[in-house]
C-alpha positions as CSV (number, residue, x, y, z in Angstrom):
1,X,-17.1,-28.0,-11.6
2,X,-19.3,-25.9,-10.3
3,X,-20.7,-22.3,-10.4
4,X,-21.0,-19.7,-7.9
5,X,-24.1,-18.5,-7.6
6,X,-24.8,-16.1,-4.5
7,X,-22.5,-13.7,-6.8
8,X,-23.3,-13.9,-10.4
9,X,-19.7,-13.9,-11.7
10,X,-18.7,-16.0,-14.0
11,X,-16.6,-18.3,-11.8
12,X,-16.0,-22.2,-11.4
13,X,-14.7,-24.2,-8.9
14,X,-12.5,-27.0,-10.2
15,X,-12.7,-30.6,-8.1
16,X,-9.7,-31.0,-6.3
17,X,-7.6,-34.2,-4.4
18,X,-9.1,-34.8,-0.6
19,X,-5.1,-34.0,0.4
20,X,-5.0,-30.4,-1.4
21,X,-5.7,-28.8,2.1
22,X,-3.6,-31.3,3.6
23,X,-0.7,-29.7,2.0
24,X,-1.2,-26.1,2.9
25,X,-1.9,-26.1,6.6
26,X,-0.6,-22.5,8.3
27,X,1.0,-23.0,12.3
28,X,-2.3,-22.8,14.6
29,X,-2.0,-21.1,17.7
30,X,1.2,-19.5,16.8
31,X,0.0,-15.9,18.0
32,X,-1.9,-15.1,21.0
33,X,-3.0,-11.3,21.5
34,X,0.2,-9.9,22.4
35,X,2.0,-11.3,19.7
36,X,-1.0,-9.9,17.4
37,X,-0.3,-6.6,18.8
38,X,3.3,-6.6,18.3
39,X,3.1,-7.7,15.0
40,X,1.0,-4.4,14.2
41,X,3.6,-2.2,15.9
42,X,6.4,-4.1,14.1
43,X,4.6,-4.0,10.4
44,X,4.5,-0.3,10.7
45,X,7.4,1.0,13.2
46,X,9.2,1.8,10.6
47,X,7.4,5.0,9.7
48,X,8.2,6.5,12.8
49,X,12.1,6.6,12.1
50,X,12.1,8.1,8.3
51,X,9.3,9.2,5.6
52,X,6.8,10.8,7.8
53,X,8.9,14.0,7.8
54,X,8.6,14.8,4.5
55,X,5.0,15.1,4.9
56,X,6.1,18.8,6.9
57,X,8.2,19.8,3.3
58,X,4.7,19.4,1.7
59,X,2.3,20.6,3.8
60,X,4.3,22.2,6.8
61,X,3.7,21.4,10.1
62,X,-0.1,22.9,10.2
63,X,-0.8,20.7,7.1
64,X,0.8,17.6,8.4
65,X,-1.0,18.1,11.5
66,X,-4.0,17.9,9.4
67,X,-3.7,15.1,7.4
68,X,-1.8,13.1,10.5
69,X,-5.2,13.9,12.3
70,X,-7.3,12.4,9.1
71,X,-5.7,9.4,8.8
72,X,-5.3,8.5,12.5
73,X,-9.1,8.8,12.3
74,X,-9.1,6.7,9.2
75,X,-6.5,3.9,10.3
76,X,-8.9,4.1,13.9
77,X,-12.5,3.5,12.5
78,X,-10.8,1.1,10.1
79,X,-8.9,-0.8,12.7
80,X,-12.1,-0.8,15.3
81,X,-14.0,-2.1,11.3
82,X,-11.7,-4.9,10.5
83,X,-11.7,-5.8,14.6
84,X,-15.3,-7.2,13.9
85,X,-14.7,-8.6,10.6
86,X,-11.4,-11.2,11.5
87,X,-13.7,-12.1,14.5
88,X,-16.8,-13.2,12.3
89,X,-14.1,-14.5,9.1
90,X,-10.7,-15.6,10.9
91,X,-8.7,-16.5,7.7
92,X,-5.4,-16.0,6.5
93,X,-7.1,-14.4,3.6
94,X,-7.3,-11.3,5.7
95,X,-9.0,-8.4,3.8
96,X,-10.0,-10.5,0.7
97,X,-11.1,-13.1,2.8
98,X,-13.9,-10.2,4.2
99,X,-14.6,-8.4,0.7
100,X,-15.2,-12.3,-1.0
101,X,-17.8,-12.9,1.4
102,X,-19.4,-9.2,0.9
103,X,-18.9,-8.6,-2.7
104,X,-17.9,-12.1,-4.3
105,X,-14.8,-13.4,-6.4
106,X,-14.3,-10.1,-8.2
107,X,-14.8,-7.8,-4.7
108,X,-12.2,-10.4,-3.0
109,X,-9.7,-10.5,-5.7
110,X,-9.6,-7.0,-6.0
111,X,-9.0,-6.7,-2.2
112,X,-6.7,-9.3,-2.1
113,X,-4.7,-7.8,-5.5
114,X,-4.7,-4.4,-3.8
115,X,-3.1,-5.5,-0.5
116,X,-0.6,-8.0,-2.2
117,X,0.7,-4.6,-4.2
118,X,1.2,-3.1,-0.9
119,X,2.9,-6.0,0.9
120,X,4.8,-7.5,-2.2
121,X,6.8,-3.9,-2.8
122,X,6.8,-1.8,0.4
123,X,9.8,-4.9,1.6
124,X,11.9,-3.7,-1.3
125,X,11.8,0.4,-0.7
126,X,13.0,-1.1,3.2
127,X,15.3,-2.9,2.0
128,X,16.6,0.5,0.0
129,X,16.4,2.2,3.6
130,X,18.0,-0.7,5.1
131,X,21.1,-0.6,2.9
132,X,21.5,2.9,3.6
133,X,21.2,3.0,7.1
134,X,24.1,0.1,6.8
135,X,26.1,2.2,4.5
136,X,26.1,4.8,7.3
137,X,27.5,2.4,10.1
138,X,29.5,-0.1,8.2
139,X,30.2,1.1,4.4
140,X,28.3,-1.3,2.7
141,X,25.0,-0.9,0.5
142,X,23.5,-1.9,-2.6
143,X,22.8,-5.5,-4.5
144,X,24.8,-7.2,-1.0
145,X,23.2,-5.6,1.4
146,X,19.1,-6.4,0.0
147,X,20.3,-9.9,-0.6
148,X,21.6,-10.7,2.6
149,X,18.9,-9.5,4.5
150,X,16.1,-11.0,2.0
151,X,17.4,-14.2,2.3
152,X,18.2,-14.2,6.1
153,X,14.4,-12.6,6.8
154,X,13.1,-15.0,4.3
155,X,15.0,-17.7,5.8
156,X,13.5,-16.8,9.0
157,X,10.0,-17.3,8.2
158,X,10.6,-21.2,6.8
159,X,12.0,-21.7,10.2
160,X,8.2,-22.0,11.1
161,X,5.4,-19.0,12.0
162,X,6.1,-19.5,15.8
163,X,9.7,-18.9,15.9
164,X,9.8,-15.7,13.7
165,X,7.2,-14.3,15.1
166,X,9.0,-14.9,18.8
167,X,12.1,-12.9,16.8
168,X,9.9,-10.2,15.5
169,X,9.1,-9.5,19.2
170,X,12.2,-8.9,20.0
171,X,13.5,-7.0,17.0
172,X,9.7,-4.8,17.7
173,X,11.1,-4.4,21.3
174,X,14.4,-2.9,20.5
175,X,12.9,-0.1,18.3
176,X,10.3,0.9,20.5
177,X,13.0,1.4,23.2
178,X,15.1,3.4,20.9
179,X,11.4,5.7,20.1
180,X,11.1,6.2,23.8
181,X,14.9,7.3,24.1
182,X,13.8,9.7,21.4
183,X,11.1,11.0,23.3
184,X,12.3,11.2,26.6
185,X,15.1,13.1,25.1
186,X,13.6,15.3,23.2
187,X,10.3,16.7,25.6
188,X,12.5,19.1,27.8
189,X,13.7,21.1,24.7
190,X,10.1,20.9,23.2
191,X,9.0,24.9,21.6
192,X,5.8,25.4,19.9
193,X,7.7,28.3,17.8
194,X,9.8,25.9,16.3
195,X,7.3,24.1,14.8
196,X,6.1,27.3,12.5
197,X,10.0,28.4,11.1
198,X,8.8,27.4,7.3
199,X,8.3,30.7,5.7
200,X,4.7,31.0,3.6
201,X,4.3,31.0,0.2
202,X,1.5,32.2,-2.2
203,X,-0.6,29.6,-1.9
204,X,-3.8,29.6,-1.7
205,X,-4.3,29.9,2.3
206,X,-0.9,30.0,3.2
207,X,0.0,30.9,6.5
208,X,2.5,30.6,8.9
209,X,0.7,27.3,10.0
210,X,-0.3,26.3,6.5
211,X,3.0,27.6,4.5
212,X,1.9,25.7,1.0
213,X,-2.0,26.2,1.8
214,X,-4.9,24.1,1.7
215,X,-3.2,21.8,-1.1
216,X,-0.4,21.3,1.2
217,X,-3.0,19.5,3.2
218,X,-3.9,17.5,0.6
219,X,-0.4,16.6,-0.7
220,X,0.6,15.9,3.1
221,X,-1.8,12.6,3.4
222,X,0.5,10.0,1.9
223,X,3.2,10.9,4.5
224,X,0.5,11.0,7.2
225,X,-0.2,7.5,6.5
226,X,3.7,6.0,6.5
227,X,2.7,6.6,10.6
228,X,0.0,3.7,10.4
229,X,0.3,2.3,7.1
230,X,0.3,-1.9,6.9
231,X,-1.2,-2.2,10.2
232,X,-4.4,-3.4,8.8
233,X,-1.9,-6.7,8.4
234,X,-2.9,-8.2,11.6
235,X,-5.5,-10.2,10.1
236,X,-3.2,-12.1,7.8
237,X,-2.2,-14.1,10.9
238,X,-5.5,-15.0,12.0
239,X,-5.6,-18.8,11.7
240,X,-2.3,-18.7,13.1
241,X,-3.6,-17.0,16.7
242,X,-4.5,-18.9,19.0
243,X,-8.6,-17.7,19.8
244,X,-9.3,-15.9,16.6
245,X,-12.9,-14.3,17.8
246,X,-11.1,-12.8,21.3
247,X,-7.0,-12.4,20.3
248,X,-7.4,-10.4,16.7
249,X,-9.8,-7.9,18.2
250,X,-7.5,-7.1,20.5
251,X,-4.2,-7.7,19.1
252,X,-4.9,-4.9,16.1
253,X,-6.7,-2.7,18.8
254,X,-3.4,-2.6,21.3
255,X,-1.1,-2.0,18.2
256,X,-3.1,0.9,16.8
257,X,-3.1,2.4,20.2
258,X,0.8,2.3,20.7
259,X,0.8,3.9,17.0
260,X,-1.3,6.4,17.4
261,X,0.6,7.5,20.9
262,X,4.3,7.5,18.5
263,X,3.0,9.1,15.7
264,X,1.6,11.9,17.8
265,X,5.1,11.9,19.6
266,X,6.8,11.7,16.5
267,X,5.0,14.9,14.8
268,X,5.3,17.0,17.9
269,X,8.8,16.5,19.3
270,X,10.7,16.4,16.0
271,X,9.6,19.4,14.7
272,X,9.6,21.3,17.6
273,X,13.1,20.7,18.7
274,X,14.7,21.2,16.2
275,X,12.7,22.9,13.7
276,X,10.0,22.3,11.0
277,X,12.4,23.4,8.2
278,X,14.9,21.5,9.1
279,X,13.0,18.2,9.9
280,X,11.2,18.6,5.9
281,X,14.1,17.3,4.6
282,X,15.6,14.8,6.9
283,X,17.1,11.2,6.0
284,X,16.9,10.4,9.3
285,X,14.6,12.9,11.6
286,X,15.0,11.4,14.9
287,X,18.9,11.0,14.8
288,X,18.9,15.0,13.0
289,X,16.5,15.9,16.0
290,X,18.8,14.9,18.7
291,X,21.7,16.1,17.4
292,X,20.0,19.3,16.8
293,X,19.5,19.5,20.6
294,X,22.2,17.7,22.2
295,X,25.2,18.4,19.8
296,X,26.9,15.8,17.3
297,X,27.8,13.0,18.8
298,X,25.8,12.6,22.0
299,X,24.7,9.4,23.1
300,X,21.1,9.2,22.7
301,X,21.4,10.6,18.6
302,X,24.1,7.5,18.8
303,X,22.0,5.0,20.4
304,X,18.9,5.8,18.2
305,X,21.0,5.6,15.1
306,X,22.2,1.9,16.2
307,X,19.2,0.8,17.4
308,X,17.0,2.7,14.7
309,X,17.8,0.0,11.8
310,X,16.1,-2.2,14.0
311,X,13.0,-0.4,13.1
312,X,13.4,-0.6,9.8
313,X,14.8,-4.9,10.2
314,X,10.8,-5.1,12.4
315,X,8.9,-3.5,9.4
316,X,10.6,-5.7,6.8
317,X,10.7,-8.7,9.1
318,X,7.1,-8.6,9.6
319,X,5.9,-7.4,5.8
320,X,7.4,-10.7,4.4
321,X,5.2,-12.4,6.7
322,X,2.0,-10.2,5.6
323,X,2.9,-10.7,1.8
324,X,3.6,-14.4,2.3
325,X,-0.1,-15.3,4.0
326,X,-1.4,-13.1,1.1
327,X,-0.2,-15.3,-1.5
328,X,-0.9,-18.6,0.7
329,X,-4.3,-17.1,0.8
330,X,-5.1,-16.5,-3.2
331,X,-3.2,-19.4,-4.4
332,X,-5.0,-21.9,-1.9
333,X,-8.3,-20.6,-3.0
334,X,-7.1,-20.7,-6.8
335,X,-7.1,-17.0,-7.6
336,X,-3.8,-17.3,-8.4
337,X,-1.2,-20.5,-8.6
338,X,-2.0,-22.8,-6.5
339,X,1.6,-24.1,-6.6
340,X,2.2,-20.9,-3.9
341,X,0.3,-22.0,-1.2
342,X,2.0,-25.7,-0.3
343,X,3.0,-25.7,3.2
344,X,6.4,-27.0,4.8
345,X,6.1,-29.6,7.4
346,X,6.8,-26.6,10.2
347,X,3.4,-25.1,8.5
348,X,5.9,-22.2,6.6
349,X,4.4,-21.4,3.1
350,X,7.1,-22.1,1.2
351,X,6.9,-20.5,-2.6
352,X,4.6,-18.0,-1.0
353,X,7.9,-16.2,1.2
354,X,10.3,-17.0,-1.9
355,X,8.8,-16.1,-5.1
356,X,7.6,-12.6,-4.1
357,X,11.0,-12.3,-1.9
358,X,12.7,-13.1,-5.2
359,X,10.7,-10.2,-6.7
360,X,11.0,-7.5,-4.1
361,X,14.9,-8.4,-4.1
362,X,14.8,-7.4,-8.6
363,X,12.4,-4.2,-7.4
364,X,15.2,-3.1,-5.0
365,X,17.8,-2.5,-7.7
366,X,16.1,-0.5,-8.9
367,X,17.2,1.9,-5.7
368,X,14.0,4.1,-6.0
369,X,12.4,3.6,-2.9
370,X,10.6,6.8,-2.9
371,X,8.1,5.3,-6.0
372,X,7.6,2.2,-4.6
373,X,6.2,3.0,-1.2
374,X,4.0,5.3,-3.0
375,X,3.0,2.3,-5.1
376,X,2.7,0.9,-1.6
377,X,0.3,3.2,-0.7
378,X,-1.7,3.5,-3.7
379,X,-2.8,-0.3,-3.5
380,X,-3.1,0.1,0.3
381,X,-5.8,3.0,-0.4
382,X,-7.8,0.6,-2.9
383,X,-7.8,-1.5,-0.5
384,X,-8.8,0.5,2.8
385,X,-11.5,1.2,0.9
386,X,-12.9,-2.3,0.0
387,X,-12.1,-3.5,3.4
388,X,-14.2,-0.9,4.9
389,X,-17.0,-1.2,2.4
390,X,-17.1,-4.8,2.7
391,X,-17.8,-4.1,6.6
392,X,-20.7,-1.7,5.9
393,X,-22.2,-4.1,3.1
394,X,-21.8,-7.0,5.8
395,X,-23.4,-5.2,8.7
396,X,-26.2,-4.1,6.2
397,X,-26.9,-8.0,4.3
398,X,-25.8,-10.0,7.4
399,X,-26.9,-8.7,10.5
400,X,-27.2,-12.1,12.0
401,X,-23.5,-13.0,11.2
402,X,-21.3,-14.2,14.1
403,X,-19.7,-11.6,15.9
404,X,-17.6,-12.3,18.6
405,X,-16.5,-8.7,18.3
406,X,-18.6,-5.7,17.3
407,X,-17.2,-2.1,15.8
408,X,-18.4,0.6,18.1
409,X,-20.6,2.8,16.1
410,X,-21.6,0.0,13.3
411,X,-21.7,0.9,9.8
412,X,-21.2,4.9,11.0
413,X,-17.7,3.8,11.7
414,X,-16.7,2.0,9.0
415,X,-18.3,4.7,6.6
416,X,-16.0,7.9,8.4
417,X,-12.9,5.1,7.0
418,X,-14.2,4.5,3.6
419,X,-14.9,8.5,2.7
420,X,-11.2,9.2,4.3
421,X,-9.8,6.0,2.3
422,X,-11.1,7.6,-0.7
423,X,-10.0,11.0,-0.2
424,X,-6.2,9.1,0.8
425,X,-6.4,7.6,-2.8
426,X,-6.9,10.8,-4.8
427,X,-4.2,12.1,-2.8
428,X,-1.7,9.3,-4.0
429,X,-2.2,11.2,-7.5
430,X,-1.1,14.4,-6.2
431,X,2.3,13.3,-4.8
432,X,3.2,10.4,-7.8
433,X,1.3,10.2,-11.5
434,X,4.1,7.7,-12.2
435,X,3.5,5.5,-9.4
436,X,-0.3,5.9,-9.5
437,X,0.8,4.7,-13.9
438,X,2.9,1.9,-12.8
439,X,0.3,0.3,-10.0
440,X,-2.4,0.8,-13.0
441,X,-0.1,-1.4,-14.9
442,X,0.4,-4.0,-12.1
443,X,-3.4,-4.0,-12.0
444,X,-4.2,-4.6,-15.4
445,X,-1.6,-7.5,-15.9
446,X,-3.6,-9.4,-12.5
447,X,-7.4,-8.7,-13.2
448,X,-6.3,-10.0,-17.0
449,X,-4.8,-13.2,-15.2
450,X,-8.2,-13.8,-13.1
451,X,-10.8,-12.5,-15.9
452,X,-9.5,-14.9,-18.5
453,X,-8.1,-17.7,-16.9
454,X,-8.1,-18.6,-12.9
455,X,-11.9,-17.3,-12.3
456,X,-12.8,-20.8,-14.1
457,X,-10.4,-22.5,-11.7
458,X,-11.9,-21.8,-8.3
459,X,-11.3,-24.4,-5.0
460,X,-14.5,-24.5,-3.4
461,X,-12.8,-26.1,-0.2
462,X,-10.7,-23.2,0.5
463,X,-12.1,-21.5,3.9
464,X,-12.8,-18.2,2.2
465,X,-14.8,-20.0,-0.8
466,X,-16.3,-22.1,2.0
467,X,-17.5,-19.0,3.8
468,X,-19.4,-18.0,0.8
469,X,-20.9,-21.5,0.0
470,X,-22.7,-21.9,3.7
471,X,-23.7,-18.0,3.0
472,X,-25.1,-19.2,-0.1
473,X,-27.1,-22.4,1.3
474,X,-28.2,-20.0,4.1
475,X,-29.7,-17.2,1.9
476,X,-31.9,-19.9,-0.1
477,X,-33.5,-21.4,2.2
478,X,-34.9,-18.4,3.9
C-alpha cells in the first residue's frame, strides 16, 4: 500500500494483479473528431424537442432570453475550458479525471460523483419522454416501453464502442434533419409580437418582456440549460478517439457550435410563431409550433413528430454511453467497485452499461421525469463548477503542463464558467427543493462509501491515479 502524498488525504492505494488493466481496456481509436462532435450534438439534442419551453412559463420570453444567453456563455467558456483540459488529461475519467489531478482523490471523486448523478438519471426521465412520445404514435407506454428500449440501447453498447457510436450518428442525423424542417418551416411566419403575448404580473420588474420579473430570470436558468446540458460528455470518450490532443478539442468545439445555432433557433422561432403563451406549456413545442402555423395535420408538424423520437432515442443512446465510461472510470481507479470496470473482449464495459441501466430502468417507474432531470441538473451544476475550477487551479499550479490545446482567454475564461456554474446551482433550488433534498441524499450515501471504505483502496495504476503520481515525482524534485 501506499499513500498519496501530493494531496494530503487520507488515501491508499492497494497492490493489484499485473493483468487488472488487462481486463478493462476501452475500444482505441473508435472516435475521430466528427464522431466527437456528433456525440455532443446527440447527448444533448434532446433539449431542443421538449423541456426548454417551459423555461418561457417561468420567466417569459424576455427572461428565457436571459438565462438562454447566460448559460450559452457558460456551456461556451466551459466547453473552450475542458477543450484544453482532455488535450493535456485524455482519459475516460473525463471531468474527475481533470479535478483528481487539480484537487486530489476528494476534488476527483466529487467531480466524478456529481457527473455520474447527471448521467446515471437523466436516461430514465428520457426514457419517461420516450414512452410518451410512443404512446402518441403507437398506444403503448409505461414499464414495456423503458424496458425495451434500455435493453435494446444497452445491448447496443456491448456490441462494441465503434459500432454504436456509428448508430448514434445516424440516429444524431435524423433529428437534426427533423430541427432543420422545423426551422425552415417556421422562419416565414416568424413575428416579434408573438413572442411578448404573456400578460405581466406583479412582480417585481415585470414587464411585457419580463412578465414574472427579475426572479423569472432566475427561475428560467434550469430550462436554459436542457439546450446544452450533457455536452460537457465528450470527454468521456477520450481514450476511445483516435488523436486525443487534436480530435477532443475539436469534436466538443463543433458540437457546441451546432447547439448554440439550435438553441438560438429553437427560442426564436417557437415562440414567435405561434406564441409565447402557448409555447409555456407545450409537451411537444416544435410539433404544437407547426401546427399552430400550418394547421393540424400538415406534413412538416407530421414529419417532426415521427422523426422527433429520434431525438429523444440520440440523447438516451448516447447518455448510456457517458454514464457507462463514468463508472468504467471510478471503478478502474477503485473509487468505487472495481468489479464495474471489466471490459468485454469488443472493449464494451460490461457491468458499467448494465448495473446503472438496471437502475435508471427502477428510476423510470417512478414516471416523474420532471424531478429527475432536475436531479440531473443539480449534479451537472456541482460539477460545472469543479470542472471549471479544476482548469483555473491547473493553469495557475501547472503552467508547464502539456497542452496540445489552449482555452482562449486562460483562467479569465474558465472563471466567467465557474461564477455562472454557481449562479446555475442556486437556481436548481428555486425550481425543485425536493430534488435539490433527494440529490443531497444521493450524495451523502457516496462520499460515506469513499470516506469510510474505498479511499483506503486506491489502484495507483489507473491512468488518472498515474497522472497524479508523475505530478507528484515532478513537484519534488524541483
Amino acid at each position: 500500500m501506499t499513500h498519496d502524498k501530493r494531496h494530503d488525504s487520507g488515501v491508499r492505494h492497494d497492490a493489484v494483479a499485473e493483468d487488472y488493466l488487462q481486463k478493462r481496456q476501452l475500444k482505441k481509436g473508435a472516435a475521430g473528431w466528427v464522431l466527437l462532435a456528433t456525440l455532443g450534438v446527440s447527448y444533448v439534442i434532446s433539449g431542443d424537442f421538449a423541456g426548454w419551453n417551459l423555461g418561457i412559463g417561468v420567466g417569459g420570453f424576455g427572461g428565457m432570453l436571459i438565462a438562454t444567453i447566460l448559460m450559452a456563455i457558460m456551456y461556451t467558456a466551459m466547453v473552450l475550458s475542458l477543450a484544453e483540459l482532455s488535450s493535456s488529461l485524455p482519459t475516460a475519467g473525463g471531468g474527475y479525471s481533470f479535478a483528481r489531478r487539480a484537487m486530489g482523490p476528494w476534488g476527483g471523486y466529487i467531480t466524478g460523483t456529481a457527473i455520474l448523478l447527471e448521467y446515471a438519471i437523466a436516461p430514465a426521465a428520457i426514457a419517461i419522454f420516450i414512452g410518451g412520445y410512443v404512446n402518441s404514435l403507437i398506444g403503448l407506454d409505461g414499464p414495456l416501453v423503458y424496458a425495451v428500449f434500455y435493453i435494446a440501447f444497452v445491448g447496443l453498447h456491448l456490441w462494441g464502442a465503434g459500432e454504436a457510436l456509428r448508430i448514434m450518428m445516424g440516429v444524431t442525423a435524423l433529428a437534426v434533419i427533423a430541427i432543420v424542417v422545423f426551422i425552415v418551416g417556421m422562419l416565414p411566419h416568424f413575428d416579434t409580437a408573438r413572442l411578448f403575448d404573456i400578460a405581466p404580473t406583479q412582480a417585481l420588474g415585470a414587464s411585457l418582456f419580463l412578465p414574472n420579473g427579475y426572479m423569472g430570470i432566475w427561475g428560467a436558468i434550469p430550462f436554459a440549460m436542457w439546450l446544452f446540458l450533457a455536452v460537457e460528455g465528450v470527454p468521456l470518450a477520450a481514450e476511445e478517439s483516435r488523436h486525443p490532443g487534436r480530435d477532443m478539442p475539436r469534436g466538443i468545439i463543433a458540437a457546441m457550435a451546432v447547439l448554440l445555432v439550435f438553441a438560438f433557433c429553437m427560442l426564436l422561432l417557437a415562440p414567435g410563431g405561434a406564441g409565447a403563451r402557448a409555447m409555456s406549456t407545450s409537451a411537444a413545442p416544435l410539433v404544437d409550433a407547426l401546427n399552430a402555423v400550418y394547421g393540424l395535420g400538415n406534413w412538416a408538424a407530421s414529419f417532426v413528430n415521427l422523426i422527433g423520437l429520434f431525438g429523444l432515442i440520440a440523447s438516451f443512446f448516447s447518455i448510456i454511453f457517458g454514464y457507462s465510461r463514468q463508472v468504467f472510470a471510478l471503478s478502474r481507479a477503485g473509487y468505487i467497485p472495481r468489479i464495474l470496470s471489466i471490459t468485454s473482449r469488443r472493449g464494451a464495459p460490461v457491468l458499467a452499461l448494465i448495473v446503472p441501466g438496471v437502475i435508471g430502468f427502477l428510476l423510470s417507474l417512478t414516471g416523474q421525469g420532471d424531478l429527475m432531470i432536475t436531479m440531473a441538473v443539480f449534479g451537472a451544476t456541482i460539477s460545472y463548477a469543479m470542472m471549471t475550477l479544476s482548469h483555473w487551479l491547473l493553469r495557475t499550479r501547472e503552467p508547464d503542463l502539456a497542452r496540445p490545446y489552449k482555452t482562449p482567454g486562460g483562467r479569465w475564461t474558465s472563471g466567467v464558467a465557474l461564477g455562472l456554474s454557481i449562479i446555475a446551482f442556486i437556481s436548481t433550488f428555486v425550481v425543485s427543493l425536493q430534488a435539490a433534498l433527494w440529490a443531497g441524499l444521493f450524495y451523502a450515501i457516496m462520499l460515506a462509501w469513499f470516506g469510510l471504505y474505498s479511499r483506503k483502496r486506491l489502484v495507483a495504476q489507473a491512468p488518472e491515479e498515474e497522472f497524479d503520481a508523475i505530478a507528484s515525482a515532478e513537484a519534488t524534485l524541483k
